[in-house]
C-alpha positions as CSV (number, residue, x, y, z in Angstrom):
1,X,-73.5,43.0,-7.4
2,X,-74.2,43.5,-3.7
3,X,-72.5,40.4,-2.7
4,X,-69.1,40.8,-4.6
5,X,-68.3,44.8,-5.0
6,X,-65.3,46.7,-4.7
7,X,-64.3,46.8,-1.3
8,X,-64.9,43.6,0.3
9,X,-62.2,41.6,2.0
10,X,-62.6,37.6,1.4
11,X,-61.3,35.8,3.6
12,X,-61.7,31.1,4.0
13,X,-59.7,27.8,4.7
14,X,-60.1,24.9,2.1
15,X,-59.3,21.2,2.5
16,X,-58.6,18.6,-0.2
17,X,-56.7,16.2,-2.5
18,X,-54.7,16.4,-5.0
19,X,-52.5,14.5,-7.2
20,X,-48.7,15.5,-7.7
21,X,-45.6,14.6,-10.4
22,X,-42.0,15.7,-9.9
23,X,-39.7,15.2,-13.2
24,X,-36.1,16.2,-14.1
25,X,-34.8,16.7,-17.9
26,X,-34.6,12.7,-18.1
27,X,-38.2,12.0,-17.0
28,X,-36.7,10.5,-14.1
29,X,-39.2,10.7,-11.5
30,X,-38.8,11.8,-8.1
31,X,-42.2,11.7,-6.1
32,X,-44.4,9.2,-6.2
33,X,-47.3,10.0,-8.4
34,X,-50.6,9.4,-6.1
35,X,-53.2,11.3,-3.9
36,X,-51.7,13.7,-1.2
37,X,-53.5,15.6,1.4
38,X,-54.5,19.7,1.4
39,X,-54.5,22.4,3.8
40,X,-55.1,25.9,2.5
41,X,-55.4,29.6,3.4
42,X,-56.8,32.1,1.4
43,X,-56.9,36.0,1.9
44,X,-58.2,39.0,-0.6
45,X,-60.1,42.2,-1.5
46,X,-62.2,43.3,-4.0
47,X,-60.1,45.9,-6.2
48,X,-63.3,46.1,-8.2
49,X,-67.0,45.0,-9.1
50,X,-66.3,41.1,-9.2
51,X,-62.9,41.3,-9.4
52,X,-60.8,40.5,-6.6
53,X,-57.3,40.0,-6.0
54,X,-55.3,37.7,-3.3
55,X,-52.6,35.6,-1.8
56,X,-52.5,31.8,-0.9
57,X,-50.5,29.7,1.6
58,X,-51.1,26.0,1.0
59,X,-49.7,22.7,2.4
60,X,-49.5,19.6,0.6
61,X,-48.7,16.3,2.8
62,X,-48.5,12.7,2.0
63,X,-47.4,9.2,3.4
64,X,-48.0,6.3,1.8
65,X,-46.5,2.5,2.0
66,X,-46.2,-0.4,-0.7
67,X,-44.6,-3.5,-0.7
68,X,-41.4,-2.5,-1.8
69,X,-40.9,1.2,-0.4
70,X,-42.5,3.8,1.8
71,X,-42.9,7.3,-0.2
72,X,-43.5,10.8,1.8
73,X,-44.0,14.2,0.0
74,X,-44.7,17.7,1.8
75,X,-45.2,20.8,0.0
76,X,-45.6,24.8,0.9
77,X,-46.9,27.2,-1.7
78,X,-47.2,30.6,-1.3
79,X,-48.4,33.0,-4.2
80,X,-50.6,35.8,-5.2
81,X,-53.7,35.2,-7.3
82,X,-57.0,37.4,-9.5
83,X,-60.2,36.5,-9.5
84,X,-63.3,37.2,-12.0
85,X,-66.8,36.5,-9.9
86,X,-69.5,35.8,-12.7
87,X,-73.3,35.3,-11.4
88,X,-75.1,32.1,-12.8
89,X,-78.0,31.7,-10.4
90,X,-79.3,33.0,-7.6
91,X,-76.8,33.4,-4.6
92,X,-74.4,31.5,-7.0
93,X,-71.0,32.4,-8.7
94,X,-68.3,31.4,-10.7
95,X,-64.8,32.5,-11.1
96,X,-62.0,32.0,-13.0
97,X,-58.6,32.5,-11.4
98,X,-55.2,32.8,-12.5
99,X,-51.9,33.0,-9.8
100,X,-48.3,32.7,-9.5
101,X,-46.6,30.8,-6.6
102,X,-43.2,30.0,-5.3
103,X,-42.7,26.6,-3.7
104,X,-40.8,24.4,-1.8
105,X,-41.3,20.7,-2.0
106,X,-39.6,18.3,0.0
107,X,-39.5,13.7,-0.6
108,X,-38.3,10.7,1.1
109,X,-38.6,7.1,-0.5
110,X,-37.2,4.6,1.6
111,X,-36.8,1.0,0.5
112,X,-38.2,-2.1,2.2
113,X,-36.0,-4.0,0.8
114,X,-32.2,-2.8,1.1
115,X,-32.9,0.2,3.4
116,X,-31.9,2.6,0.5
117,X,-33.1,6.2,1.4
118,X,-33.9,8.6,-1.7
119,X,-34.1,12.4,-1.0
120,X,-35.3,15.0,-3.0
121,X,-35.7,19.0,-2.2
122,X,-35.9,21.8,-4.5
123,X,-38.1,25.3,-5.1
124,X,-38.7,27.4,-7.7
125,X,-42.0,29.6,-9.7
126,X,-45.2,28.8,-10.8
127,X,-48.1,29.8,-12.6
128,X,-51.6,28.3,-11.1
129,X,-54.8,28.8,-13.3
130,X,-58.2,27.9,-11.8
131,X,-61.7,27.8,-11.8
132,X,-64.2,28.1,-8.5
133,X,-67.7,28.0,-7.8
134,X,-69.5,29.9,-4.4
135,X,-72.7,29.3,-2.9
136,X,-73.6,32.2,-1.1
137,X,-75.3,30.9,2.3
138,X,-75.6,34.6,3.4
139,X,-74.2,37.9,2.3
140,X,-71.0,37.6,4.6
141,X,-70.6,33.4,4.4
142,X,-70.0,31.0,1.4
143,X,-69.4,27.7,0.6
144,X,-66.5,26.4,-2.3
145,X,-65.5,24.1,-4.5
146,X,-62.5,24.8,-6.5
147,X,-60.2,23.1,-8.8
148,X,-56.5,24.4,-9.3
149,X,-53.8,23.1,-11.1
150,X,-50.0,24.1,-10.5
151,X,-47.5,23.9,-12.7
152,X,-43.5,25.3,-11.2
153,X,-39.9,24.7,-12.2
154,X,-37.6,24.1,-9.7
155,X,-34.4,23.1,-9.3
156,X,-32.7,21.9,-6.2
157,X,-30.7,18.0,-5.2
158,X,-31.5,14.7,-5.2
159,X,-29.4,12.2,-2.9
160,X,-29.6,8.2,-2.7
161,X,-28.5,7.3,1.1
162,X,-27.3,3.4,1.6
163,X,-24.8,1.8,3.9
164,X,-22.0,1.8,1.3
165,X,-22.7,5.5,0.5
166,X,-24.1,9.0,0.1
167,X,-24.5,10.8,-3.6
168,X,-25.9,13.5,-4.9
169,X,-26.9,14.8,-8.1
170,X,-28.5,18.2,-8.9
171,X,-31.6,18.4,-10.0
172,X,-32.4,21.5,-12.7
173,X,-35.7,22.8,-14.2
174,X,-37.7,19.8,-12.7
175,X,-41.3,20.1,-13.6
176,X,-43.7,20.1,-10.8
177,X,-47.2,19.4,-11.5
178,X,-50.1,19.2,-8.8
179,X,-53.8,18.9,-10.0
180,X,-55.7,20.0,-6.3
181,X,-59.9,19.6,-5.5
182,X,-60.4,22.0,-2.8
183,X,-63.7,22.0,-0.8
184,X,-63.8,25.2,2.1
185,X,-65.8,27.9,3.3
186,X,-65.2,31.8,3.1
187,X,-66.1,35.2,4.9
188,X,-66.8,38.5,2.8
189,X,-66.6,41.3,5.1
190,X,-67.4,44.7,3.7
191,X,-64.8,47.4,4.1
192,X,-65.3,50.1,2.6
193,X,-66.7,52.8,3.8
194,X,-68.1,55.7,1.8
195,X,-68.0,58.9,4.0
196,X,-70.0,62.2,2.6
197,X,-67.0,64.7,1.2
198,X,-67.4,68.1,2.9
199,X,-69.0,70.2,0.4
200,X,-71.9,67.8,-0.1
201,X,-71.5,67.9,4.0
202,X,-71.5,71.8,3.5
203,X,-73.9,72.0,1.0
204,X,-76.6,69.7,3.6
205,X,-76.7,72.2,5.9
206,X,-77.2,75.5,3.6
207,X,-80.7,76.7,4.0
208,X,-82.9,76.0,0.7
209,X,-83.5,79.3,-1.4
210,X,-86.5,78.6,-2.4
């Protein structure tokens, strides 16, 4: 299709929510589970005819109070992804995608009540499946909606901070999950650039036999 062929670079920004869970081997929990803030970058090419390949760079954010503790969460993924662009309707497309990340996820609960300070930081890998859908508003500009979930193991440390004392205890093959609804817009500039070889360049400017 003339909208989504080999060669074109996609490039957009997409903004969102999502919804986030952080658990060690225990089910302890370590995050707050509730509505954070997205900020993502998005960058590919077409390899092939509807089939385009990628990176993202995404930041997750959240502060939120209650009435017995304050919780804050931020978040960087980085990853590649693959994309298959299927045509339902005219101008419209959907895609499945499927990536793998790295992250690094970073959380503070503080206590309102005895000023006890809970830290947690880890990284680790992911795998990130997807589906999108793209409204075409011209050949070179879309709007997107696209659901992603991500799903990484990390490992890193956990520390309570009071007034008596500091301890920390590691924290090993925590799952991380984040469901994320991402609303953005996109650019798809065409690349490639098909120059005549130089016999058909040769065989232009032979005088017909006939």
């Amino acid at each position: 299709d003339s909208l989504v062929h080999k060669g074109i670079w996609v490039s957009g920004l997409e903004g969102g929510l999502s919804t986030t869970k952080l658990n060690n081997n225990q089910s302890t929990s370590f995050a707050d589970k509730g509505f954070s803030y997205i900020f993502n970058f998005n960058t590919g090419i077409f390899i092939k005819n509807n089939l385009a390949s990628g990176v993202n760079l995404k930041f997750t954010n959240s502060s939120k109070t209650y009435s017995t503790f304050y919780n804050k969460q931020e978040m960087v993924y980085f990853g590649p992804w693959l994309r298959y662009y299927f045509k339902f309707q005219h101008n419209w497309y959907v895609y499945p995608e499927i990536g793998l990340s790295y992250v690094g996820f970073y959380s503070e609960t503080l206590s309102t009540i005895d000023n006890e300070l809970f830290l947690t930081h880890g990284n680790g890998p992911g795998v990130n499946p997807g589906i999108g859908i793209v409204y075409f508003v011209s050949k070179n500009a879309a709007f997107t909606v696209r659901w992603n979930y991500q799903l990484n193991l990390l490992n890193g440390t956990g520390e309570t901070i009071n007034k008596q004392s500091k301890v920390s205890v590691p924290i090993e093959n925590a799952i991380y999950g984040n469901s994320s609804l991402l609303f953005g817009f996109q650019l798809y500039i065409c690349l490639l650039y098909t120059s005549p070889s130089p016999r058909d360049a040769h065989e232009s400017r032979m005088p017909s036999s006939a």
